[in-house]
C-alpha positions, 0 to 999 in steps of 0.5 A: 465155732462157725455155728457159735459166731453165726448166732452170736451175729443173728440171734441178737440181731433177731432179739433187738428187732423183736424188743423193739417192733414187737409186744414184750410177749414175742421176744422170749419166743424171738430169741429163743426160737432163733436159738433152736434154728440157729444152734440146735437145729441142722438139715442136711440133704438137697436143697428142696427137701432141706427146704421143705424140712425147715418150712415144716419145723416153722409151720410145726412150731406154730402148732406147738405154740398154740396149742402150748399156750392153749394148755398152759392155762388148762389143768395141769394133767392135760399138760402133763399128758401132751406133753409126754406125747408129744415128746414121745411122738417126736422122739420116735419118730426120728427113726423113720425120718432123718429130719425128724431125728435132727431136729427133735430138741428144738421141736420139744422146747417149742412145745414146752416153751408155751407150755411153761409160761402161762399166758391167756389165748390172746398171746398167742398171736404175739408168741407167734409173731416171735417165732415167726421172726426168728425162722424168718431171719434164722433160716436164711442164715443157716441156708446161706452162711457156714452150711454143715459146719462139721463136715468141712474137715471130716470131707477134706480128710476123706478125699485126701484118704481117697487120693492116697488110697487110689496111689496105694491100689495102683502099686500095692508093693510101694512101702511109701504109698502105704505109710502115706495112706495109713497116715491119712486114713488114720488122720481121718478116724482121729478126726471123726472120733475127735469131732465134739457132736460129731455126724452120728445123726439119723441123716442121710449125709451123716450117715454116709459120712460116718459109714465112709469113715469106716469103709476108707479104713476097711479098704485101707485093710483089705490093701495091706492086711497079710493073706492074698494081695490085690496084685492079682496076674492076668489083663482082666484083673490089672484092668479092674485093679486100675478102674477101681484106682480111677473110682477113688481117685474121682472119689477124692477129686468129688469130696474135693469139690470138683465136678468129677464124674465116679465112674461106676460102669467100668469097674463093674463091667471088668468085675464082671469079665473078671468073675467070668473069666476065673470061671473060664481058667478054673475049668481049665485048670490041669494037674500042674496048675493046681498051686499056682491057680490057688494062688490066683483065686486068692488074689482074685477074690481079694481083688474083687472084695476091694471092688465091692468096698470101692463101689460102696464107697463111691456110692457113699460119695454121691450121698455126702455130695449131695450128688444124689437124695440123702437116703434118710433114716441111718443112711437108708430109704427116705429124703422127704418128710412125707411118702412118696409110695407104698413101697416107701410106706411098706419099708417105713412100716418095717422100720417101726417093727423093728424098733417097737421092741423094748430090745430097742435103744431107740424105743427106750430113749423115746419113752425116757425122754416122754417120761422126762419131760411129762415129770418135768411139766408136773414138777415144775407146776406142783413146785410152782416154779416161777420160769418153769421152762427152764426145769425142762430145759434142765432135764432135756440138757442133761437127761442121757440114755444111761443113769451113769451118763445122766449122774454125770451130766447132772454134776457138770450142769449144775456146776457149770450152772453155779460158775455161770451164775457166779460170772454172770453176777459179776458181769451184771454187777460191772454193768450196773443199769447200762443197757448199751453195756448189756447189749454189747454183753448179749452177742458175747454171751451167745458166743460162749453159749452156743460154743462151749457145749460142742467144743468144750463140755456140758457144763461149760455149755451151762455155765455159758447159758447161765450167763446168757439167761441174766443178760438177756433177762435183763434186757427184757425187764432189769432184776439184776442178779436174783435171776440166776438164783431163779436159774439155779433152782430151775435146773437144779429140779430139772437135773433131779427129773432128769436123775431119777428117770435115768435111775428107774427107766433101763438105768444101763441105756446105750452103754448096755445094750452095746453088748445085746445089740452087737452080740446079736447083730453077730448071732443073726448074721452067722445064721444067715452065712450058714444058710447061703452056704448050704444054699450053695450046696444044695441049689438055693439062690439068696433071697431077702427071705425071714433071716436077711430081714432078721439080720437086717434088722438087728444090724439097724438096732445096732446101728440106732444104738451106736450113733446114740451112744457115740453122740453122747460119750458118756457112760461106761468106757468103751474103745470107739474103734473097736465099738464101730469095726464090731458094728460093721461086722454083720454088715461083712457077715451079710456081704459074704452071704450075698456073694454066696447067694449069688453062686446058683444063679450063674449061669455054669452052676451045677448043684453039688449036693448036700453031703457032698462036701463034708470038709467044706460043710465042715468049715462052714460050721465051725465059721458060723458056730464061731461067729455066733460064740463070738456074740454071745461071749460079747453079750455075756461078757467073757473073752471071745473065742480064739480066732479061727485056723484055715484049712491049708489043704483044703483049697488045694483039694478043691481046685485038684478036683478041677483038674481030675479027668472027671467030675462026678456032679459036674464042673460048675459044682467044683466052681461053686465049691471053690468059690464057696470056700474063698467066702468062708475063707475070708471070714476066717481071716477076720475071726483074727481081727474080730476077736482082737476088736472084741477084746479092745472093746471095753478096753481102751487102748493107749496106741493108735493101733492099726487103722485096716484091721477092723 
């Protein structure tokens, strides 16, 4: 509603000033490049990249202007042509720049904008001094006045989560604490799944934001879900237990907006003592302690995965309060819209690698959408539309990654488009030839029209773009109503663009691949748990080697498709909360392997062997083969495999070694195996979760379900 009420303020303000200082050529590009920098375009980050980032949309937009306005008199083919690549390059592109991503609509419109409405090269300084005006008066609003509106409440409901969770960490036992941080955990997913447009852009702070959600949960989980508990025995583990209370506490007082310091350093000096000690007490281990030292290890291990969960998401606090540089493209690298190394260049190049593979939703949706707005020029000319730029806009408004999403989008445009058109004339009609009357309708029509597509649906969003073309169409040149049947025909052309990409290119889109990119994701990242494991074995420490890479890459896939497909919500049904914990899987098969890549290189590592273990080598297949089953049952569309049964004996026999009067490869390879087994054990307490996530995930639930298990 903020977004809607600022440019119903700024937008006509910037159409009156260009109507009445102005050539008639500017205010098309005045009002509606107030339009895209006021309702269509938000930066988020610190305030020099921000800046920057709006400075190079205006001095971007300038170019597409002239060299629209260049071709819009030039045969139609090389507009065609431009057209496509320049909307392919501006789709792509997002993916290895955040400020790219965020402002990908209103870069195309300012291309096709020029482009459609054919004027001789000496408009060109009018239709920038229209565009011009708008940043001019545009930018300072959205700088100045109701900054990210949808971060508000999703911020309050994480630092009430984070508040909640602190108390809950400090007296696990209380049956109070827990039903308060369950009810403000769930407060916070039910807001972000119920958030119209809700921050699964590539940005850095929406990134952070949307990975915090899940990660407030996945704590939430690890407090409560049945095994071992946090409240782990010993001075050293009742000290980290109480920093990391004291990191989410400060988490909740920053997201609060309060000048609290996270304290980062303690929690990782007492994890540190922490892991020192366990290795001191389990090499001291004696034959009557074997039951109450597997216990502890439990705990401990418990404990310690929750200290990882809180210092990533005391990490994802500094990103979200701007504490620290937006890390860019799906919450990784980049802040600004240029390199600032080689390394970064290295890094942007592995990004490009990666998505320059039609397994790609990212590539797909880039290539549609070129196509979509290539055939969209060329229709609009071979029909000699007479406002061809509302067939672009048309097929940009409804075209979705998937020809059922696009089928529907199609339905609800041009029905909102005929309600809007019915209003309108309505409206036009009752004001007769008052131009005050007009006037006073303009801010009203603007209103609706930036707030019906967020808060009520696409069609709504037409209907109230409907209204808001006749009125300010009036206002430029009086025809009355017979410029909503121009409307109508123009979208009308534009959904059919739109519908027959959706049907010819990768007619499934996002809803499709979900199933590919979460199966792999799972796939990859068993491969890489398997290889850390008998690392551990065999004396390998973890690299970023070709299977983390591997599974990195399959994971930033995912993730492209996830925030596509749950930006859209469209399409095939799937359960949001299952989709999110399942994409969050590789990242807890990866942060398992990296817990087992580091074993070799503490420094009382001995090396087991290979062969040494065959119960534990054992384990470690039938973990990783179930992981990897449980990917390509989601990817082949069959029910996941049972959740795994942990080997009750199995930890009691390797903390009984400890306690043998020898140790024949040594007591660091009786550490390194114990510890070895608690991250193969924690994965198979998740095949529990996981496999119920899987079944949930094309099945929507009709309860709240558990907000900690996944």
């Amino acid at each position: 509603m903020k977004v809607a009420v600022r440019t119903a303020i700024f937008m006509p303000a910037t159409f009156a000033a260009a109507y009445l200082l102005l050539d008639p050529e500017a205010t098309p590009f005045a009002a509606f490049g107030s339009f895209i920098v006021l309702a269509m375009v938000t930066f988020a980050g610190r305030p020099i990249p921000r800046l920057t980032a709006w400075l190079t949309l205006v001095a971007t937009g300038c170019v597409f202007i002239v060299v629209g306005t260049v071709l819009s008199t030039a045969p139609t083919l090389i507009g065609v042509l431009v057209a496509g690549l320049v909307a392919f390059g501006i789709f792509f592109l997002g993916i290895v720049n955040p400020y790219v991503a965020a402002a990908r609509a209103g870069a195309v419109l300012l291309i096709a904008l020029p482009l459609m409405i054919e004027a001789p090269s000496s408009a060109i300084p009018d239709r920038l001094s229209g565009w011009l005006l708008a940043a001019a008066v545009g930018i300072p609003a959205t700088w100045l006045i109701w900054r990210l509106p949808w971060t508000g409440q999703l911020i309050t409901d994480a630092s009430r989560s984070c508040t909640a969770l602190a108390e809950l960490v400090r007296e696990p036992g209380s049956d109070s604490l827990r039903t308060e941080a369950r009810k403000k955990v769930w407060a916070l997913r039910r807001q972000f799944l119920g958030t119209p447009h809700r921050p699964t852009g590539a940005t850095g702070v929406s990134a952070a934001l949307t990975s915090m959600v899940e990660e407030l949960g996945w704590l939430f989980g690890l407090i409560t879900i049945p095994g071992a508990g946090i409240d782990a025995d010993g001075d050293r583990a009742r000290q980290l237990r109480v920093e990391v209370a004291d990191l989410l506490a400060a988490c909740g007082e920053a997201l609060a907006g309060k000048p609290a310091e996270l304290p980062f350093d303690p929690v990782k000096a007492s994890l540190h003592e922490l892991v020192d000690r366990s290795a001191e007490h389990l090499a001291a281990t004696g034959p009557d302690e074997i039951e109450a030292t597997t216990r502890r290890l439990e705990d401990e291990f418990r404990l310690r995965k929750l200290s990882y969960a809180a210092l990533d998401t005391a990490r994802m606090v500094e990103i979200v309060t701007e504490r620290e540089p937006a890390p860019g493209v799906l919450g990784r690298r980049w802040n600004w819209l240029w390199f600032h190394s080689a390394r970064q260049a290295k890094e942007t190049g592995r990004v490009i690698a990666e998505h320059a593979d039609l397994s790609s939703s990212w590539l797909r949706n880039s290539i549609r959408g070129a196509v979509g707005i290539a055939l969209a020029v060329y229709a609009a000319d071979l029909l000699s539309v007479q406002n061809a730029f509302w067939v672009v806009l048309g097929t940009l408004s409804v075209l979705r990654s998937n020809a059922l999403g696009t089928r529907g989008s199609v339905a609800r445009a041009l029905a909102g488009t005929l309600i809007g058109i019915v209003i309108g004339s309505v409206v036009i009609d009752l004001i007769g030839d008052s131009p005050v009357a007009l006037w006073v309708a303009l801010p009203l029509s603007v209103l609706f029209a930036a707030y019906a597509p967020r808060a009520i649906s696409l069609g709504a969003g037409q209907a109230g773009f409907a209204v808001l073309v006749m009125v300010l169409y009036n206002l430029i040149e009086p025809v009355g109503w017979e410029v909503a049947i121009i409307r109508i025909q123009d979208v009308a052309i534009g959904c059919a663009v739109s519908l027959v990409v959706g049907l010819l290119i990768w007619p499934r889109g996002a809803s499709a691949m979900i199933r590919s990119s979460v199966g792999q994701s799972l796939t990859s990242a068993a491969k890489l748990v398997q290889a850390r494991a008998y690392g551990v074995l065999g004396g390998v420490a973890g690299r970023r080697d070709q299977l983390w890479q591997d599974s990195a890459a399959a994971s930033d896939r995912l993730d492209a498709v996830l925030r596509q497909y749950m930006d859209e919500a469209t399409g095939e049904h799937i359960d949001p909360e299952a989709l999110t914990a399942l994409a969050a899987a590789g990242l807890r098969l990866r942060r398992a392997s990296e817990g087992m890549g580091r074993i070799p290189d503490e420094a009382w590592y001995e090396k087991p062997g290979l062969g040494s273990s065959p119960r534990l080598e054992a384990m470690t297949d039938e973990v990783c083969d179930w992981y990897s089953r449980l990917g390509e049952a989601i990817m082949g569309g069959f029910p996941p495999p049972a959740a795994l049964a942990l080997d009750r004996d199995l930890p009691g026999q390797l903390v009984g070694d400890l306690a043998a009067p020898e140790h024949p490869d040594g007591l660091g390879a009786d550490i390194a195996r114990i510890w070895m087994y608690e991250n193969l054990a924690y994965l198979s307490e998740l095949s529990v979760r996981f496999n119920q996530r899987a079944r949930e995930l094309f099945h929507l639930r009709n309860s709240e379900g558990d907000v900690g298990s996944g």
